[in-house]
Biopython code that builds the backbone (N, CA, C, O; Angstrom):
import numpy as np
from Bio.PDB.StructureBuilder import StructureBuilder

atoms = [
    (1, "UNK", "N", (-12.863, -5.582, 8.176)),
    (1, "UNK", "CA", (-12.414, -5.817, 6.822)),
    (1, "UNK", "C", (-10.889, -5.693, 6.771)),
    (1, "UNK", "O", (-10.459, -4.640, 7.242)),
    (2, "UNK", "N", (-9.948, -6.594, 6.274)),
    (2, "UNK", "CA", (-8.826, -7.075, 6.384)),
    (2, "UNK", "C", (-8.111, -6.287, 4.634)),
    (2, "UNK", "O", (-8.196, -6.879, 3.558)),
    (3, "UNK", "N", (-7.600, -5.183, 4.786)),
    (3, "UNK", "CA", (-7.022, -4.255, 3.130)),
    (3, "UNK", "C", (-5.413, -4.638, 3.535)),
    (3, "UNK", "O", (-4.636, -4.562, 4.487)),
    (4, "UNK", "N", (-5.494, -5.239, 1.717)),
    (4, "UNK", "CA", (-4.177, -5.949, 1.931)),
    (4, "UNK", "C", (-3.668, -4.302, 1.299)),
    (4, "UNK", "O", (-4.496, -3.510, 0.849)),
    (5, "UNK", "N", (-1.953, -3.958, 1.388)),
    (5, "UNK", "CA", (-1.381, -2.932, 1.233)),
    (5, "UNK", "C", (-0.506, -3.354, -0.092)),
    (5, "UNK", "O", (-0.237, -4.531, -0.331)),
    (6, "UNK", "N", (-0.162, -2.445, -0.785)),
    (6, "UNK", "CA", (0.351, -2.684, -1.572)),
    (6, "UNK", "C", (1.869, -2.166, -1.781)),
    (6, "UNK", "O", (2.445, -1.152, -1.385)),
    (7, "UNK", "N", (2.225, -3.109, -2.450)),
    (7, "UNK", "CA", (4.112, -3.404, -1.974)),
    (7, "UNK", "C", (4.575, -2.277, -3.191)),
    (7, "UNK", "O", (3.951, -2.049, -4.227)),
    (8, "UNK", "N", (5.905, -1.623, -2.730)),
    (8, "UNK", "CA", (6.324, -0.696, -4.011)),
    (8, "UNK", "C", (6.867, -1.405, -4.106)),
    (8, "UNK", "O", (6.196, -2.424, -4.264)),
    (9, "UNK", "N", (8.060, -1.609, -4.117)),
    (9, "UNK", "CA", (9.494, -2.311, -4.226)),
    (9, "UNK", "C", (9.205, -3.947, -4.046)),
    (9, "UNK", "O", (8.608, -4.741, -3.319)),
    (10, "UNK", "N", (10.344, -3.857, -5.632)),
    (10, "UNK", "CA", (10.621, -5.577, -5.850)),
    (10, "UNK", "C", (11.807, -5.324, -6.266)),
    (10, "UNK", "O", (12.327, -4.347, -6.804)),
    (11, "UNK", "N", (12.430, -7.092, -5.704)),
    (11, "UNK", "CA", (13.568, -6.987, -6.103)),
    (11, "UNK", "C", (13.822, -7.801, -7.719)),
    (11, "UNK", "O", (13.393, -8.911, -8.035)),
    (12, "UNK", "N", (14.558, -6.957, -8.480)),
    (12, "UNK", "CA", (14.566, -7.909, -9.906)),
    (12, "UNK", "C", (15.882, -8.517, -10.148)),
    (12, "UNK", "O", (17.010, -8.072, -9.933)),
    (13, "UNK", "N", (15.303, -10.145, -10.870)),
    (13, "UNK", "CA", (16.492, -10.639, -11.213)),
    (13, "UNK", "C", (16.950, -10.956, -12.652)),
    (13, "UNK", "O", (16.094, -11.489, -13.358)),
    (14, "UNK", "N", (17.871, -10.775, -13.074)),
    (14, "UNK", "CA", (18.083, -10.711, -14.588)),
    (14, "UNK", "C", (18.758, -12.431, -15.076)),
    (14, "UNK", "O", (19.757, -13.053, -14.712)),
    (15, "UNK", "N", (17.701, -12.724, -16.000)),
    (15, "UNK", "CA", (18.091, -14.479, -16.178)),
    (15, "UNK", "C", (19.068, -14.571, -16.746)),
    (15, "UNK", "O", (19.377, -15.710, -17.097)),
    (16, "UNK", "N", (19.948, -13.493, -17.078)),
    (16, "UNK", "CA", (21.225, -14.092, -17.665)),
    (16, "UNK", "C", (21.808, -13.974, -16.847)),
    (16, "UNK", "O", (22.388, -15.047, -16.686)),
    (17, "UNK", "N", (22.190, -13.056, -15.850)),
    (17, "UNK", "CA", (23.886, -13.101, -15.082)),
    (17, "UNK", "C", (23.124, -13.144, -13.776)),
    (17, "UNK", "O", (23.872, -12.642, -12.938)),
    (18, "UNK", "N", (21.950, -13.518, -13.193)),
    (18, "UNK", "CA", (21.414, -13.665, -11.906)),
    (18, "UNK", "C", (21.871, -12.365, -10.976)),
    (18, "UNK", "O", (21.825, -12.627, -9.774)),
    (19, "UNK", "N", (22.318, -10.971, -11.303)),
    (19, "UNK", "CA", (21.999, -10.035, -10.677)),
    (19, "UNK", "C", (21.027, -9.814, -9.732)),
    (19, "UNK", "O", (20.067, -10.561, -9.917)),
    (20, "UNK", "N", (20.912, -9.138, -8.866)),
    (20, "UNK", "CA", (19.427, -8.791, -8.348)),
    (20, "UNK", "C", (19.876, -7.092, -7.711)),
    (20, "UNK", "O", (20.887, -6.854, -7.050)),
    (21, "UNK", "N", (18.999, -6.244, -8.057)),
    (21, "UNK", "CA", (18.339, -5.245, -7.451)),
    (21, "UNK", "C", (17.184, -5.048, -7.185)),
    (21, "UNK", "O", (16.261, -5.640, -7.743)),
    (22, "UNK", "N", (17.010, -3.962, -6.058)),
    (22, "UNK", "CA", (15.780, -3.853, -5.406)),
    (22, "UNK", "C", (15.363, -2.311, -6.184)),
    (22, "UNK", "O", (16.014, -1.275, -6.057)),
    (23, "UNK", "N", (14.370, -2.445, -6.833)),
    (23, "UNK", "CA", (13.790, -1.389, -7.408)),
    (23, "UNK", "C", (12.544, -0.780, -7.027)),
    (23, "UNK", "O", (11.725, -1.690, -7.156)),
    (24, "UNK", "N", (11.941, 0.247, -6.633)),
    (24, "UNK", "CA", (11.131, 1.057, -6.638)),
    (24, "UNK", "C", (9.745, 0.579, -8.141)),
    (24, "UNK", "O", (9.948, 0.659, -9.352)),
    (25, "UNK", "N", (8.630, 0.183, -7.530)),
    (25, "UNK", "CA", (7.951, 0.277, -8.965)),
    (25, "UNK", "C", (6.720, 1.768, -9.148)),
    (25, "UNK", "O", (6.417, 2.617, -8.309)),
    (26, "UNK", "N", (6.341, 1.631, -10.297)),
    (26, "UNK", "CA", (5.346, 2.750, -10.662)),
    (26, "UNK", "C", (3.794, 2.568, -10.454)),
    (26, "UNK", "O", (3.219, 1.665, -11.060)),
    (27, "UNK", "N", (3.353, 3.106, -9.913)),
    (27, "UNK", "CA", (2.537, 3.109, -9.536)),
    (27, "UNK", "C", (0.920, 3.494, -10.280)),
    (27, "UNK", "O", (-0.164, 3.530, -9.697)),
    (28, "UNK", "N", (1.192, 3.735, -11.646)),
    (28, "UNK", "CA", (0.536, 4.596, -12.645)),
    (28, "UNK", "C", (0.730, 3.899, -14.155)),
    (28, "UNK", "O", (0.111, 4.245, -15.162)),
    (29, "UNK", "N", (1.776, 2.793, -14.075)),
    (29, "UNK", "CA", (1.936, 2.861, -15.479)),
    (29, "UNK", "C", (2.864, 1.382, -15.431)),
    (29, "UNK", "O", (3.717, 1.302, -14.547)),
    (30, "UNK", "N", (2.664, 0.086, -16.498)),
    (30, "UNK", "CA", (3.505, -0.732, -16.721)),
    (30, "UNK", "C", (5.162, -0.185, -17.097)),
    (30, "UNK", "O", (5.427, 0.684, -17.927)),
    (31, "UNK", "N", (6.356, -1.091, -16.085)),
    (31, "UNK", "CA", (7.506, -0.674, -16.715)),
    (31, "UNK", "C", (7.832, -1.666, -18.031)),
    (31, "UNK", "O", (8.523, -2.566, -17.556)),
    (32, "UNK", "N", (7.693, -1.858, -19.133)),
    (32, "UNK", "CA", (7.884, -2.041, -20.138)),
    (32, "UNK", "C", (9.188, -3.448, -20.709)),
    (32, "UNK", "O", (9.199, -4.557, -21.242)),
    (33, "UNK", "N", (10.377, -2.137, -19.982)),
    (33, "UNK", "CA", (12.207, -2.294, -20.147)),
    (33, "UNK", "C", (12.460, -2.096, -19.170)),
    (33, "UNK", "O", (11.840, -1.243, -18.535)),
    (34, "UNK", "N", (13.542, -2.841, -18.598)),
    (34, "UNK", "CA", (14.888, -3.089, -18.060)),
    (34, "UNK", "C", (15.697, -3.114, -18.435)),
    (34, "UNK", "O", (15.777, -3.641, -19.544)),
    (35, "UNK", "N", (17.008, -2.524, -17.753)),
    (35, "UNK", "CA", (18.489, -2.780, -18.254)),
    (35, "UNK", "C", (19.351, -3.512, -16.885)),
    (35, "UNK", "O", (19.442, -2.758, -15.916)),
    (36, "UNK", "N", (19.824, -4.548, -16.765)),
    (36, "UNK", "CA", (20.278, -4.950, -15.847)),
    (36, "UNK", "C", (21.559, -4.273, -15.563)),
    (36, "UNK", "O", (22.448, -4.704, -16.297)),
    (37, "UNK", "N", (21.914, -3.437, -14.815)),
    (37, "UNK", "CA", (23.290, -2.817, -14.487)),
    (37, "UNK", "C", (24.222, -3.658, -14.350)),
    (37, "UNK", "O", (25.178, -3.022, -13.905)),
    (38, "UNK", "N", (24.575, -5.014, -14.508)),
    (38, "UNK", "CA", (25.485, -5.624, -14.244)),
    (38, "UNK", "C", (26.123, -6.081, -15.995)),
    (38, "UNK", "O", (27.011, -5.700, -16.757)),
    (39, "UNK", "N", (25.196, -6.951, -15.978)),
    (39, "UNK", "CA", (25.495, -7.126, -17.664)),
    (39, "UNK", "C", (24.970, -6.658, -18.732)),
    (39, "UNK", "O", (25.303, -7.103, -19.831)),
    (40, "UNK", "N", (23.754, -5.353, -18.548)),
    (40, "UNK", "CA", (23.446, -4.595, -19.409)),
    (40, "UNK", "C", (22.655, -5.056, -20.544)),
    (40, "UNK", "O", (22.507, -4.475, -21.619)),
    (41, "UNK", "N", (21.904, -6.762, -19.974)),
    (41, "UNK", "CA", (20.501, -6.666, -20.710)),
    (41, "UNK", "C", (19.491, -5.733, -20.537)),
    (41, "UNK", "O", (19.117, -5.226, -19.479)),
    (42, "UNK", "N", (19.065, -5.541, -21.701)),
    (42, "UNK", "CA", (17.506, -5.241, -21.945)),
    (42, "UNK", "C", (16.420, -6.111, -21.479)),
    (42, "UNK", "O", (16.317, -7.151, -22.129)),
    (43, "UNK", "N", (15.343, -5.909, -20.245)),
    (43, "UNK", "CA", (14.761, -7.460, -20.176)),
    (43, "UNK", "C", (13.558, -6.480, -20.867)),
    (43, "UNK", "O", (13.562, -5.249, -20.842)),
    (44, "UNK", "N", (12.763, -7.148, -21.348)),
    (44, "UNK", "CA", (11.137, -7.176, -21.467)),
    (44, "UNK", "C", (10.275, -8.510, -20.511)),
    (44, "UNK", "O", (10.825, -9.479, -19.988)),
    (45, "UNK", "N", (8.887, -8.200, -20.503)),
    (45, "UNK", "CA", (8.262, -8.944, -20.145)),
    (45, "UNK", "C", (7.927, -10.519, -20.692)),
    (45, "UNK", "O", (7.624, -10.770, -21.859)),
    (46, "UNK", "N", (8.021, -11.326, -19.823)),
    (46, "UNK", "CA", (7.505, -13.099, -20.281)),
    (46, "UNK", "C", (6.270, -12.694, -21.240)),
    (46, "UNK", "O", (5.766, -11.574, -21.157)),
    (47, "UNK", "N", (5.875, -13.530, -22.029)),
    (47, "UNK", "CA", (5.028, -13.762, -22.819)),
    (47, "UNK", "C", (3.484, -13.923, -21.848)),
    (47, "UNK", "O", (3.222, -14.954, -21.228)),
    (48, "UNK", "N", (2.778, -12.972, -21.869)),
    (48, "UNK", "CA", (1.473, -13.582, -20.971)),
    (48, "UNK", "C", (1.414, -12.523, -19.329)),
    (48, "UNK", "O", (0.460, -12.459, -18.554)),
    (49, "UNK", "N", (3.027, -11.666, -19.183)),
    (49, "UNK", "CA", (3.276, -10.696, -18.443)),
    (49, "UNK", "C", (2.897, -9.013, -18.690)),
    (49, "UNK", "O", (3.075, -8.552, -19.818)),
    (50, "UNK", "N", (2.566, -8.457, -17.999)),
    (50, "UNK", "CA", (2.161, -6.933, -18.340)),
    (50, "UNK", "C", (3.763, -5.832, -18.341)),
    (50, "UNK", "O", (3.859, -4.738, -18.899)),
    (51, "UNK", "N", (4.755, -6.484, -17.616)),
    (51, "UNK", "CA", (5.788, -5.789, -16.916)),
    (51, "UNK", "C", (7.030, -6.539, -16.867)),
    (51, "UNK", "O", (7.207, -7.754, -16.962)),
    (52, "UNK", "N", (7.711, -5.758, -16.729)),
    (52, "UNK", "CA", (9.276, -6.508, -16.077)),
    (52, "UNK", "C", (9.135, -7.127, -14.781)),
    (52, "UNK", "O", (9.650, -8.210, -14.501)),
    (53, "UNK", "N", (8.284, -6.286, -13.821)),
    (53, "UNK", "CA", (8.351, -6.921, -12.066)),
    (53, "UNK", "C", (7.474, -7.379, -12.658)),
    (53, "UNK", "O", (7.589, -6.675, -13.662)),
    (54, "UNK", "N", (6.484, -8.142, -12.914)),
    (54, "UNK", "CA", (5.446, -9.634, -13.122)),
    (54, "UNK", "C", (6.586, -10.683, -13.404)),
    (54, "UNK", "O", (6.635, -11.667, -12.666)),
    (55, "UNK", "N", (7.781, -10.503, -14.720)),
    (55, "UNK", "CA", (8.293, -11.025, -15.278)),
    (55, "UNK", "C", (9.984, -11.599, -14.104)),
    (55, "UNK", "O", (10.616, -12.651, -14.015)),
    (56, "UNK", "N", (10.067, -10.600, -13.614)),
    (56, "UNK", "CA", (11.483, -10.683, -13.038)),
    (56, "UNK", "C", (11.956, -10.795, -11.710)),
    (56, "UNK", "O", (12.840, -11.437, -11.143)),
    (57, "UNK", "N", (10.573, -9.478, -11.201)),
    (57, "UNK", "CA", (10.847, -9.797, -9.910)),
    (57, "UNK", "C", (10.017, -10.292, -8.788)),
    (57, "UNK", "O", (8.900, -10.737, -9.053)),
    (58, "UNK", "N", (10.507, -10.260, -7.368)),
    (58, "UNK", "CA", (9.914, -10.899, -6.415)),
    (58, "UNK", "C", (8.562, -10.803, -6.139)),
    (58, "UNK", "O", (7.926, -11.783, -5.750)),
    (59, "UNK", "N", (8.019, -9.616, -6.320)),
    (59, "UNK", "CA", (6.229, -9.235, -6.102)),
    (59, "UNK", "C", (6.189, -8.564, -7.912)),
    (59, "UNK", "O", (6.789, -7.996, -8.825)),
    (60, "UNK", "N", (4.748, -9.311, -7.345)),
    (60, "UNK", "CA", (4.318, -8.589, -8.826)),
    (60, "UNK", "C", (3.810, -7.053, -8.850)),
    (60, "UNK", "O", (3.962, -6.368, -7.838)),
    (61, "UNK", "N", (3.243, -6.550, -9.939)),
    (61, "UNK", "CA", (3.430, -4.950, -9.870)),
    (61, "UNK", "C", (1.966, -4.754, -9.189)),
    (61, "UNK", "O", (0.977, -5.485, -9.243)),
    (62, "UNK", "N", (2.221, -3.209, -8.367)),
    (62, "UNK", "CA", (1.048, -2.599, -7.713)),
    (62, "UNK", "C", (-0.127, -2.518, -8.663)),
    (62, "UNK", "O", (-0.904, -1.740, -8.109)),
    (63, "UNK", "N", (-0.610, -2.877, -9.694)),
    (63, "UNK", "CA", (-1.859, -2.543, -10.233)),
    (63, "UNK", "C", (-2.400, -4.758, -10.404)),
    (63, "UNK", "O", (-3.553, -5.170, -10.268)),
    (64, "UNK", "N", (-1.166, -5.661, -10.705)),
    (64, "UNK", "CA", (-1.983, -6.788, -10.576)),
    (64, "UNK", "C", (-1.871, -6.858, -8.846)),
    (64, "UNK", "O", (-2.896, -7.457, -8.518)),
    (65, "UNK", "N", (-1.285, -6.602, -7.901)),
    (65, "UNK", "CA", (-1.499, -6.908, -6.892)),
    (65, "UNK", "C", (-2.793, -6.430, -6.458)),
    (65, "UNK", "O", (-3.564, -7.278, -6.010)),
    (66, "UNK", "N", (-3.137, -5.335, -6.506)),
    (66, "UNK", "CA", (-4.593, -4.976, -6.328)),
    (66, "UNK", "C", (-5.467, -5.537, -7.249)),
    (66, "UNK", "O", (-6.596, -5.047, -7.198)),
    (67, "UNK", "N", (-5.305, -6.398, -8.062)),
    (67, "UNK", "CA", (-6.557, -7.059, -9.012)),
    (67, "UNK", "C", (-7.036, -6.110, -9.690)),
    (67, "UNK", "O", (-8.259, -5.972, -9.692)),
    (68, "UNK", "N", (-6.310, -5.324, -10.346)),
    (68, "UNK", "CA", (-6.484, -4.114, -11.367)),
    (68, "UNK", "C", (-5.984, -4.835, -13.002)),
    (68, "UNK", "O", (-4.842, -5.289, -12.936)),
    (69, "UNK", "N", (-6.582, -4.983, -14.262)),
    (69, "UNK", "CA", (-5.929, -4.995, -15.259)),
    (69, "UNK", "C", (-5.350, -3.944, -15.572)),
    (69, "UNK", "O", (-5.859, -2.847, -15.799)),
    (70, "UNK", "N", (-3.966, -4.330, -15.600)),
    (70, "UNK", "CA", (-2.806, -3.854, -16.167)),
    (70, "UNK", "C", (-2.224, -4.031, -17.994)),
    (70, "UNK", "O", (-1.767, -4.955, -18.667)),
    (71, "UNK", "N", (-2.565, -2.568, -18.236)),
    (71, "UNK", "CA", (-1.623, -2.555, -19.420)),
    (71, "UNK", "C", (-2.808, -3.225, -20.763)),
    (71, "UNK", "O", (-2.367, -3.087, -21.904)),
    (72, "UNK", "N", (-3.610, -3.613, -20.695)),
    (72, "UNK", "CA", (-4.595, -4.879, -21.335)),
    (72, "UNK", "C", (-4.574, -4.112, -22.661)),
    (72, "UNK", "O", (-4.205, -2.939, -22.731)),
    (73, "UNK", "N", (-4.867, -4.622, -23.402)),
    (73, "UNK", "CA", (-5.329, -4.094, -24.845)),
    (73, "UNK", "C", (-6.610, -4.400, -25.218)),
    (73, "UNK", "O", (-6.897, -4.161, -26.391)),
    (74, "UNK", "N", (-7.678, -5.000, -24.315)),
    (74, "UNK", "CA", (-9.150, -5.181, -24.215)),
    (74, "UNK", "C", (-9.837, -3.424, -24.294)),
    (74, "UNK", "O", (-11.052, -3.233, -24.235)),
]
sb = StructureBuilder()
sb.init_structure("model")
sb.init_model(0)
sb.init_chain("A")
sb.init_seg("    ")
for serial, (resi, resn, name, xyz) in enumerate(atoms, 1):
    if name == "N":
        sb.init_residue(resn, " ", resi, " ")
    sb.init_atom(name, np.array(xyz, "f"), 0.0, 1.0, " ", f" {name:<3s}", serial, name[0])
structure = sb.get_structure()
């Protein structure tokens, strides 16, 4: 049996000034907000996203990567 592992770290990119950092994610809980350290948006999540890393960055977050609903209001 082939267990895929699950990624902490994504890197996020902020759609206004194309920044990117590599962030650490949570493992327990949707991150909500972002502040991009460069130009100091606030991001929230895309419409239809649980998170900022679904929304921003490179891997999506440890609870959809494991096929866990995240965050749901079901």
């Amino acid at each position: 049996m082939i267990t895929k592992s699950i990624i902490l770290q994504s890197t996020i990119t902020c759609p206004l000034c194309q920044y990117t950092k590599e962030e650490s994610m949570p493992t327990e809980a949707c991150q909500y907000f972002y502040e991009c350290e460069n130009c100091h948006k606030r991001l929230k999540p895309l419409q239809g996203d649980c998170c900022v890393f679904c929304s921003y960055g490179d891997v999506k977050c440890p609870p959809i990567q494991g096929n866990i609903s995240c965050c749901s209001n079901s």
